[in-house]
matplotlib code that plots the C-alpha trace (Angstrom):
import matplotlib.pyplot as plt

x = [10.5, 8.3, 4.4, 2.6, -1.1, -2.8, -5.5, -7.5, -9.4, -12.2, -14.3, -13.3, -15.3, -14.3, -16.1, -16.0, -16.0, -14.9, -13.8, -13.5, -16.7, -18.3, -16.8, -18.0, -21.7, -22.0, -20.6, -23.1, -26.1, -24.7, -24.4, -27.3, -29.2, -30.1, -30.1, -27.0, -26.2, -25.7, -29.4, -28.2, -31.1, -28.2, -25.8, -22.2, -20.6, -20.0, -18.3, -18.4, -15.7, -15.1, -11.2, -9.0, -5.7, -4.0, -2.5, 0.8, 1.2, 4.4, 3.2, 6.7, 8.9, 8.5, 10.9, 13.3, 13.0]
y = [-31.3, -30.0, -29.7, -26.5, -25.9, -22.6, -22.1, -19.0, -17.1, -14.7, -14.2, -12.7, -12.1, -10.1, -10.9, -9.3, -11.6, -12.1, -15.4, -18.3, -20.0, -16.9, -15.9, -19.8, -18.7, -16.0, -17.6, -20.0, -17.3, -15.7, -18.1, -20.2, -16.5, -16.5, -13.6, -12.9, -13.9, -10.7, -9.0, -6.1, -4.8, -2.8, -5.9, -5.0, -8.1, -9.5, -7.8, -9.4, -8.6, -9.5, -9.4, -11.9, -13.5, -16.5, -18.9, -21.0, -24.1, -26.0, -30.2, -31.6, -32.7, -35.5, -38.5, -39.4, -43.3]
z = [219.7, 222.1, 222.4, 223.4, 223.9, 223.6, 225.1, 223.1, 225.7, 224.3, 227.4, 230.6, 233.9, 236.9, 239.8, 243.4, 246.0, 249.7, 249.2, 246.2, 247.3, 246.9, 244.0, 242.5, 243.5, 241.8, 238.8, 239.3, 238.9, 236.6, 234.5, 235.6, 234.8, 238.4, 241.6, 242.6, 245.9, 247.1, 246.7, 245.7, 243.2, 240.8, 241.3, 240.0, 241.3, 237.7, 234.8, 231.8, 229.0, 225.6, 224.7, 222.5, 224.2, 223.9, 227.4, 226.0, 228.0, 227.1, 227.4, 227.4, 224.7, 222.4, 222.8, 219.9, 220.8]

ax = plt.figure().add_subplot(projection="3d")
ax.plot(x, y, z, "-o")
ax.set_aspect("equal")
plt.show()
């Protein structure tokens, strides 16, 4: 038999970035409820959704031993 994991995922956030570290940075403040790093006073770089959706993973299978 084999052994999945499901990761349920109920948060999503799209973030607009030039590159992954900035992308980190400004997951950072947003989380952190901190400026964006982009100083933009109507910052956009962020968007926070709320959806349901489930990630399978298979883990391997189980050995009969």
């Amino acid at each position: 038999m084999k052994t999945y994991e499901m990761a349920v995922v109920t948060q999503v956030l799209t973030i607009q970035a030039n590159t992954q570290e900035e992308a980190e940075a400004k997951y950072d403040a947003y989380f952190n409820e901190d400026e964006c790093p982009c100083n933009a006073e109507d910052c956009e770089c962020v968007e926070d959704t709320e959806d349901c959706y489930h990630i399978t993973t298979e883990k391997g299978e189980e050995s009969n031993d």
